[in-house]
C-alpha positions in Angstrom: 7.8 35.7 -28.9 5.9 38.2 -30.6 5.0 36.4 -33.6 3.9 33.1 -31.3 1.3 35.1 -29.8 -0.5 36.4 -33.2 -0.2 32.6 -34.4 -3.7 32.3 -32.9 -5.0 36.0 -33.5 -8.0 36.5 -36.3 -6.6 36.0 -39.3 -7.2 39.2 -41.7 -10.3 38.5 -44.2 -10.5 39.7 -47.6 -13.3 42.8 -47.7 -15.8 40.6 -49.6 -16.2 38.0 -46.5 -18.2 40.3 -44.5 -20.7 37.7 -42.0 -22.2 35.6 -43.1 -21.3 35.3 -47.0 -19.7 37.8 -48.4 -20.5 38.2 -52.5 -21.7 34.5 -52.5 -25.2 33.6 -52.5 -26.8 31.6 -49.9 -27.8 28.8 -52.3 -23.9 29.0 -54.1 -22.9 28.1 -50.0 -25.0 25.5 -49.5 -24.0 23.8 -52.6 -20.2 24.4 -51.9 -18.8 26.0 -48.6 -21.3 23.5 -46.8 -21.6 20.5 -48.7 -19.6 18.5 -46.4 -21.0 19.3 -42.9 -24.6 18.8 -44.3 -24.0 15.6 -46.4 -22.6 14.6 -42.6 -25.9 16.2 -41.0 -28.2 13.6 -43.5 -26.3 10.5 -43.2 -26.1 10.7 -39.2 -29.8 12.0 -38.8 -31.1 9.4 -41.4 -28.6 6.1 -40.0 -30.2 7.2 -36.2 -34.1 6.8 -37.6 -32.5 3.7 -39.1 -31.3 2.4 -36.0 -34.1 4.0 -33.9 -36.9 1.4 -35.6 -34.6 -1.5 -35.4 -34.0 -1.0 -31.6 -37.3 -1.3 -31.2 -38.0 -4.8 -33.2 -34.6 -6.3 -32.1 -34.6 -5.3 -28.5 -36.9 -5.5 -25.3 -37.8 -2.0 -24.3 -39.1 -0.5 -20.9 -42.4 0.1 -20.0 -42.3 4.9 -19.9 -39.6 5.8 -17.2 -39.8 9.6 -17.7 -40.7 11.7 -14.6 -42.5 14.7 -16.8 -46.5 15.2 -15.8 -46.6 14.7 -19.9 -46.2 12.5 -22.5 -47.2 12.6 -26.6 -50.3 11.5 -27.0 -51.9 9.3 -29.5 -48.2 7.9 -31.1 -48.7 3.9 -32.5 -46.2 1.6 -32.8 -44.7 3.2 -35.5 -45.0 6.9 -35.1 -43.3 5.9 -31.5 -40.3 4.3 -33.4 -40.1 7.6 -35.4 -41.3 10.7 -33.7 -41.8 9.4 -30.3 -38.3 8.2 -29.5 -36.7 12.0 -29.4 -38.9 13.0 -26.4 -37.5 10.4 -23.9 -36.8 11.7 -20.6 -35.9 15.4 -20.4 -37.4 15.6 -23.7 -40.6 15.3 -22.5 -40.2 17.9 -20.1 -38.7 20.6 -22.4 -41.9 19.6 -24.5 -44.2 19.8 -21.4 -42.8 23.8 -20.6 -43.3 24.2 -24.7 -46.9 23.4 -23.8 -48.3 25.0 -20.4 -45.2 27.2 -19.5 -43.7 27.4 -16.0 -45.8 27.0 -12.6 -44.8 27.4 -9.4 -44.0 24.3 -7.8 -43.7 22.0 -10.6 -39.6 21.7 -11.1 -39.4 23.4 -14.7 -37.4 26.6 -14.1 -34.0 24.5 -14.6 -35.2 24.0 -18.5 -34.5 27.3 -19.8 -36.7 29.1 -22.0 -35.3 29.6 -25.4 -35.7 25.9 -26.6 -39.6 25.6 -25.1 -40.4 29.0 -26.5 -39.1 28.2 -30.1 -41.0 24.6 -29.9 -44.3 26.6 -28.6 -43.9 28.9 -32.1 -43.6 26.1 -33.7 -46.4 23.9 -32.6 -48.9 26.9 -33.3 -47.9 26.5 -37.1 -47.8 22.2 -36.9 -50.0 21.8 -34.1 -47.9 19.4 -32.4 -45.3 19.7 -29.9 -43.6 16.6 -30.7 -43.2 17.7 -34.3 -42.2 21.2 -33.3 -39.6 19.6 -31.1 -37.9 17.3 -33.7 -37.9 19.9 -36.1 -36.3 22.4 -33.9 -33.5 20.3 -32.7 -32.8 19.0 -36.5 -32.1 22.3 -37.6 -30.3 23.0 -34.6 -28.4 20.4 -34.9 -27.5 20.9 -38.6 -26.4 24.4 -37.8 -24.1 23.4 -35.5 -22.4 20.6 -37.8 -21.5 23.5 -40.1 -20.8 26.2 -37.6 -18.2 23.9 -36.1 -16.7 22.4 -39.3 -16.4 26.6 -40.5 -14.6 26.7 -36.9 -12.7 24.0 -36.6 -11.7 24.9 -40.9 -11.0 28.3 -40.0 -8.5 27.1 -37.3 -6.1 24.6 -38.5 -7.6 24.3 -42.3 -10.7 22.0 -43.7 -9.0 19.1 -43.3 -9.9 19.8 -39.5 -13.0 21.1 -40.5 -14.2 17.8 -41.8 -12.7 15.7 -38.5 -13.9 17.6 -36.2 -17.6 17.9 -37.4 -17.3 13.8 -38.3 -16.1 13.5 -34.4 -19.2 15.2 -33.1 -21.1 13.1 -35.2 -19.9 10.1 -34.0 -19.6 10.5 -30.3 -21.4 8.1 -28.1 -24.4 11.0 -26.8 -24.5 12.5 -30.1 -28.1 11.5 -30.4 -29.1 14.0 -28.2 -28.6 16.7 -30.3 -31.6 15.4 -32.5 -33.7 14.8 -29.4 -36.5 17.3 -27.8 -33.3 18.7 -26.1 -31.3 22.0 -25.8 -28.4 20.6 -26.3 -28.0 21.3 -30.3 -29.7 24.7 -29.9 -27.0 25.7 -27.3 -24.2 24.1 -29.1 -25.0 26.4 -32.2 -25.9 29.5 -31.0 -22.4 29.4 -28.8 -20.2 27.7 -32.0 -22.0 31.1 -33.9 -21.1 33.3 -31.2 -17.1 32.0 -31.3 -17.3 32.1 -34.9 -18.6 35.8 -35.5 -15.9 37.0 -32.6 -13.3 35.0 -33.6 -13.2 35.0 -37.9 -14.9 38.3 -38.0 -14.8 40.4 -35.0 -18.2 40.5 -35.3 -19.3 41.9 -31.6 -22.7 42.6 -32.4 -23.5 39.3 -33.6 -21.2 37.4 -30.8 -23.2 39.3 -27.7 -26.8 38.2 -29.3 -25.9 34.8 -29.8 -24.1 34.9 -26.2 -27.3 36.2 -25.0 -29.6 33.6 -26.6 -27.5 30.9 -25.2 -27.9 32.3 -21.7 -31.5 31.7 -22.0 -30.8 28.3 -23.2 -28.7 26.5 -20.7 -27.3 27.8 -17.2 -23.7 27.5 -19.1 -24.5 30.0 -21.4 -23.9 33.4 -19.4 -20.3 31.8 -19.0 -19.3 32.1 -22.5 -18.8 35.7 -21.9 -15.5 34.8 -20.3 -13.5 33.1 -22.9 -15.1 35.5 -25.3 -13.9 38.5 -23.4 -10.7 37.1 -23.3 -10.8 37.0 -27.2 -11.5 40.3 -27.1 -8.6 41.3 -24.6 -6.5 39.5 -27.2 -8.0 41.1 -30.4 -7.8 44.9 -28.8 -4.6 44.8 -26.5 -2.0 42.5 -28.6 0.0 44.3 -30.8 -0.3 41.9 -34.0 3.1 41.1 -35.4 4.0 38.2 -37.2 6.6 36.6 -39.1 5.7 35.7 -42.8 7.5 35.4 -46.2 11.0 36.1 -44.5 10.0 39.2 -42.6 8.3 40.8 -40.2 4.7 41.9 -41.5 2.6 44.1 -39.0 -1.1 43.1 -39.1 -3.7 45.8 -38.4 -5.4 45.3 -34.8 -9.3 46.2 -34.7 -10.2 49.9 -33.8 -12.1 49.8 -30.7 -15.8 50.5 -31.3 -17.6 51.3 -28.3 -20.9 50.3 -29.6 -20.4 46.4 -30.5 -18.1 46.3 -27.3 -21.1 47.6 -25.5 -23.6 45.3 -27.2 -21.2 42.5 -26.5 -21.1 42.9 -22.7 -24.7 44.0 -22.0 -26.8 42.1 -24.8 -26.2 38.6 -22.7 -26.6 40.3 -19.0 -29.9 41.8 -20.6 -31.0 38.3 -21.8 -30.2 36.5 -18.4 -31.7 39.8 -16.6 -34.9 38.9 -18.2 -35.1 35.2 -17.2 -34.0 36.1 -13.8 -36.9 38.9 -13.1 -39.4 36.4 -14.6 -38.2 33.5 -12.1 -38.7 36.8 -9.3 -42.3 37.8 -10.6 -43.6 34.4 -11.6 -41.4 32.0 -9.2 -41.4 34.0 -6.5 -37.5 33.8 -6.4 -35.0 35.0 -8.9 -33.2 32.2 -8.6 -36.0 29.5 -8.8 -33.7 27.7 -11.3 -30.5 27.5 -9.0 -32.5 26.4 -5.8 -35.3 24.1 -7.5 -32.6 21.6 -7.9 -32.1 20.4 -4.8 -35.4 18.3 -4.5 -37.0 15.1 -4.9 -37.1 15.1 -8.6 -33.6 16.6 -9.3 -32.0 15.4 -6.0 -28.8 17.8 -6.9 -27.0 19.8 -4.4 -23.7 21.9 -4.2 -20.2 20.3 -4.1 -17.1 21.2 -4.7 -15.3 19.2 -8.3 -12.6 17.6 -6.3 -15.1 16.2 -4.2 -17.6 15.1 -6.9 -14.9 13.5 -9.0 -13.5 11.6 -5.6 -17.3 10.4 -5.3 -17.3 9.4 -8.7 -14.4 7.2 -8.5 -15.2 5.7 -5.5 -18.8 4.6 -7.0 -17.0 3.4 -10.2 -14.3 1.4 -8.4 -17.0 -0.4 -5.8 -19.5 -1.3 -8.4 -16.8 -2.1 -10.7 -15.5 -4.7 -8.5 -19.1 -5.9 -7.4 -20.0 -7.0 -11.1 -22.7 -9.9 -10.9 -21.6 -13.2 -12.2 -24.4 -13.2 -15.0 -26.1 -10.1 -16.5 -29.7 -9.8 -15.0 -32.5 -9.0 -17.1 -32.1 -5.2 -16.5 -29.1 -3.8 -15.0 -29.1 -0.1 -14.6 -25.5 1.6 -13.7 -24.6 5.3 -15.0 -21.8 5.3 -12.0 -19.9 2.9 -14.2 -20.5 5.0 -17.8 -20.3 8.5 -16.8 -16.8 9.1 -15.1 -15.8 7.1 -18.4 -16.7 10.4 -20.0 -15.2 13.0 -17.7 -11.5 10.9 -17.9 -12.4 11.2 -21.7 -12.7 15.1 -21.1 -9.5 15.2 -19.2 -7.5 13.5 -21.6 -8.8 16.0 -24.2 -8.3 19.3 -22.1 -4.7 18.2 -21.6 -4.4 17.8 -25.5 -6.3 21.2 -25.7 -3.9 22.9 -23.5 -1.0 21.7 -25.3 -1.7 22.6 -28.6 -2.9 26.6 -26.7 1.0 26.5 -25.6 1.9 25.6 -28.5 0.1 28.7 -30.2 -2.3 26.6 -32.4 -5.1 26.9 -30.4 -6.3 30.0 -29.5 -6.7 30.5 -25.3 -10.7 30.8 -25.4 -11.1 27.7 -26.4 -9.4 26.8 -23.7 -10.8 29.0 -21.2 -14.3 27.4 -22.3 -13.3 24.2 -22.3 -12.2 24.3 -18.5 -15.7 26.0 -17.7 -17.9 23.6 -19.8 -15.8 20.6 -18.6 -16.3 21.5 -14.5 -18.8 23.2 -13.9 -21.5 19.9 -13.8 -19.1 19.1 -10.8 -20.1 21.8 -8.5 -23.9 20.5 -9.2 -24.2 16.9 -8.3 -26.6 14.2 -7.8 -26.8 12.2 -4.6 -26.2 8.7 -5.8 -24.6 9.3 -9.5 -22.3 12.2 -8.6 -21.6 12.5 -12.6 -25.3 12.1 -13.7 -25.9 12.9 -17.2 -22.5 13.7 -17.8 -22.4 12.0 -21.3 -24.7 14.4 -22.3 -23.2 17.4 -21.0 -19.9 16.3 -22.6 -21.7 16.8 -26.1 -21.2 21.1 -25.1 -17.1 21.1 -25.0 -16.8 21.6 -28.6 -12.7 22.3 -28.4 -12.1 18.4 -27.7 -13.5 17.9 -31.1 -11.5 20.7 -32.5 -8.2 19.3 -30.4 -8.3 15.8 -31.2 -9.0 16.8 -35.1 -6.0 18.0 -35.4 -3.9 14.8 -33.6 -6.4 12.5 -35.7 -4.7 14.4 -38.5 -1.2 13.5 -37.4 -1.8 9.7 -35.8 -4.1 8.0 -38.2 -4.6 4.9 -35.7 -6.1 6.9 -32.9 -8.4 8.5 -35.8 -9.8 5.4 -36.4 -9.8 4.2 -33.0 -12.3 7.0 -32.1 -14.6 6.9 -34.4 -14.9 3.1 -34.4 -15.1 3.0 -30.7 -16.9 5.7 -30.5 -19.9 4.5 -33.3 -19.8 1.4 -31.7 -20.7 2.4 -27.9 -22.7 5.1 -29.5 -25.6 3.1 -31.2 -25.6 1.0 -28.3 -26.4 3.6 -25.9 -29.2 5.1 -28.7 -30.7 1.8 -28.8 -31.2 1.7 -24.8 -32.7 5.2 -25.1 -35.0 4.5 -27.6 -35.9 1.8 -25.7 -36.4 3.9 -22.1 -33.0 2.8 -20.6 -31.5 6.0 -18.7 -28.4 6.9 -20.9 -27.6 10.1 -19.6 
């Protein structure tokens, strides 16, 4: 029906919410319009420096397990328990690139430059990476909070708003989005870039942040696709609807050749860039791609049937292999991360009913299917799903899905987020401590 398919088209904005705030001051939507992601933002960024100092008085840690040729130097006791904990593992990597760039031969090319380059800026003003670092990623991570409650709000209403922001907050890798990671950079600039195409047609805007992400993660040059969709959908669908007991004909969006240009070329310019400085300084324009499969990464190509038949395999042998008594130091991913890709699976199926139903729009979708697989065609030799937890933290429309069910089932509501706060600050605790999480 004609009126199903505009259920999910841009809803028509009054002429003073032009991006980013209308009429309204900055300060008047900080106070108001954000109040509720940010409150969220303090409370979970404050309860993890909490936890971060007591994992470190109530629990044995490791002796450094990170494989980066760097680590901060001169951090006590305390300043470890604070600042140091966010540069565990890749973190110290991402702030080892901030610091001496890329080299041939020393495995950096798969951290993408954005996140480094804005920690480098940083650190000239600070004059310390490590501060630079947790700076960056707080903000980031704040952003996205209230990109994704405007998203979800905008969507199915701010009751959705407030659950789906509170779900990100409380899943079990959530941490990662305030460590020396790109995980909350990338996770804003693509909620942005949905945001500005989807609420405001706002081309322009969606191609730069498109762009930006494809210099932050290898995922984000893939966004172009469910965003082209959405623009297939804005420009070809004749918007009709049903509303107050009649048909009401909704004005489709002119086509402007300049933001559709912008839109398409902005991000292949971006990832142009990054590819002709892996040619001229790498020696390979795809140094990134082919690094991978070495000692250090130890990745190599698959397709996802076969890593997911890998991963159950590895789950169901160790599973059934269990020692009798818990050792002193047990270290499994095989048994945590396919718990997180069944997790993702549940959702996309959620996600896909509620896109036939109409009250989801299809990008989300069409994102979700690529953020959810493509780790799959990438894996690692003996953990087919490594750091899968982490990479779960990207697929943004199962927090937007399962808001709206949490709406409708209170008991799975608060099944989540105690479950998921539960296994959560266990598995910050072992990565504060140097246990490999994900």
């Amino acid at each position: 029906m004609r009126d199903n398919l505009e259920k999910i088209a841009p809803k028509p904005e009054p002429a003073a919410s032009s991006w980013p705030g209308g009429n309204f001051s900055l300060a008047r939507r900080l106070l108001t319009g954000w109040q509720e992601p940010l409150g969220l933002f303090v409370g979970w960024r404050v309860g993890l420096g909490v936890l971060a100092f007591l994992a470190g008085i109530l629990m044995p840690g490791l002796p450094r397990g990170g494989t980066a040729p760097y680590t901060p130097a001169g951090l006590g006791p305390l300043a470890e328990r604070f600042w140091g904990v966010w540069s565990h593992w890749d973190g110290e990597w991402f702030l080892y690139v901030a610091q001496v760039g890329y080299r041939p031969g020393d495995f950096t090319s798969p951290f993408f430059p954005l996140y480094p380059v804005l920690v480098r800026i940083l650190a000239a003003v600070l004059g310390n990476y490590l501060w630079a670092g947790v700076i960056i990623s707080a903000l980031a991570a704040a952003a996205a909070f209230v990109l994704l409650y405007l998203l979800a709000g905008y969507e199915m209403g701010q009751p959705a708003g407030k659950r789906a922001a509170l779900y990100l907050a409380v899943f079990p890798t959530s941490f990662f989005l305030a460590a020396c990671y790109s995980e909350s950079l990338f996770l804003a600039l693509t909620l942005g870039a949905f945001l500005a195409a989807r609420k405001y047609s706002n081309w322009w805007l969606a191609g730069l942040l498109v762009g930006l992400a494809a210099i932050t993660r290898n995922l984000g040059i893939l966004v172009l696709a469910p965003l082209g969709w959405e623009w297939l959908v804005q420009h070809r669908v004749d918007l009709v609807t049903f509303s107050g007991g009649g048909w009401r004909r909704i004005k489709r969006p002119d086509f402007q050749l300049l933001p559709t240009l912008a839109f398409g070329l902005l991000p292949v310019a971006f990832l142009g860039s990054w590819l002709l400085f892996n040619a001229v300084a790498l020696a390979d324009p795809l140094n990134f791609m082919s690094v991978q499969n070495n000692p250090v990464w130890n990745r190599h190509s698959s397709w996802p049937w076969q890593t997911v038949a890998r991963a159950f395999e590895l789950f169901m042998t160790n599973l059934t292999t269990l020692p009798a008594s818990v050792p002193a130091y047990r270290e499994d991913p095989n048994l945590l991360d396919l718990l997180f890709w069944l997790f993702l699976a549940v959702s996309f199926v959620i996600a896909a009913f509620q896109v036939w139903k109409k009250r989801l729009a299809g990008a989300y979708l069409i994102y979700f299917a690529i953020a959810w697989l493509l780790p799959l065609f990438s894996p690692a030799a003996k953990e087919p799903l490594l750091s899968y937890p982490r990479f779960a933290l990207l697929v943004f429309p199962a927090f937007i899905a399962l808001a709206r069910l949490g709406e409708r089932w209170p008991l799975l509501h608060y099944i989540y987020l105690i479950g998921a706060a539960l296994l959560g600050g266990l598995l910050f605790a072992r990565f504060a401590n140097w246990y490999w999480v994900a």
